[in-house]
Structure formats: C-alpha cells, structure tokens
C-alpha positions in Angstrom: 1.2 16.2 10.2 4.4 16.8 11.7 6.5 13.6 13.2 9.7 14.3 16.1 10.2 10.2 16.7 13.9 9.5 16.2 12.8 6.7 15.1 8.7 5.8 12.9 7.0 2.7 14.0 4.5 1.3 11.7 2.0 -2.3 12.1 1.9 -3.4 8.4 0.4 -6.5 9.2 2.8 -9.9 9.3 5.7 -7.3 9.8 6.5 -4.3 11.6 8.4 -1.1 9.6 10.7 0.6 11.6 11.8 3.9 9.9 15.4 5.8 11.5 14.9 9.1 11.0 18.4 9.9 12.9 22.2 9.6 12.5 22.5 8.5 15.8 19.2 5.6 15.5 20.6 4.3 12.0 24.1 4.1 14.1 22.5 2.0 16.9 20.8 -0.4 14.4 23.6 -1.0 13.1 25.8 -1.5 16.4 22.3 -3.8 17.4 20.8 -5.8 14.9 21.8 -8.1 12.5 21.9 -7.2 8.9 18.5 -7.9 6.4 18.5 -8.6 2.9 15.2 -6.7 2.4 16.1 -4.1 4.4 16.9 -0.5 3.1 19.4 2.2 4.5 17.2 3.6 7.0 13.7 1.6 6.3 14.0 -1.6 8.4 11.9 -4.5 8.4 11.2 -6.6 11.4 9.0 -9.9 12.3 6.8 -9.1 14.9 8.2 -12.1 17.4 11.6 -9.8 17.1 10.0 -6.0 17.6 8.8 -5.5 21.0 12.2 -6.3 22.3 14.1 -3.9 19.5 11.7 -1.0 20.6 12.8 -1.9 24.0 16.0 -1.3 23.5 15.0 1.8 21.5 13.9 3.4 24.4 16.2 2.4 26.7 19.1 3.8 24.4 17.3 7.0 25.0 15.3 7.2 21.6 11.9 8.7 20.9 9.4 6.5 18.9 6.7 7.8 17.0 3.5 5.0 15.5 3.0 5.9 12.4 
C-alpha cells in the first residue's frame, strides 16, 4: 500500500495518532500546537476532544490527510 497524505491519521482508540510525513507539516505543528511530552519528532499524539479542530486546520493550511 502506497500513502501521499502529508500528513497519516490514525483512530487508536482513547487517542488519535497523527503521523507528519513533510517538512513543511512537522513546521506547521510546530508554529500550531503546543509541545507534548509523549510526543515524538514527527509522531504526534492527540486527545480526541483536541483532533477534529487540528485536522481542520490541516486542511485549511493546504495539507493532504491520509486515515491510516
């Protein structure tokens, strides 16, 4: 299977995995949201209350998502 998304989206449950796949996603994170100790460089980790309104902005930045 081949993925395009700038950016991997993936339901794990009680969180929601956001994987930047880009330069230019992993630079809007960081411009975007605040830092997360459990976070890694371009795996993020995001409650679900917080991740329709980050893929929101996502797409409005111009990004592609991809559910993984």
């Amino acid at each position: 299977m081949s993925h395009q998304g700038d950016i991997f989206v993936k339901n794990e449950g009680s969180i929601v995995l956001f994987i930047l796949n880009t330069p230019d996603a992993y630079e809007w994170w960081l411009e975007n949201v605040e830092p997360n100790s459990v976070d890694g460089p371009r795996r993020k980790v995001v409650e679900h209350r917080y991740a329709a309104d980050l893929i929101t902005g996502l797409l409005k930045a111009g990004f592609t998502l991809e559910e993984i």
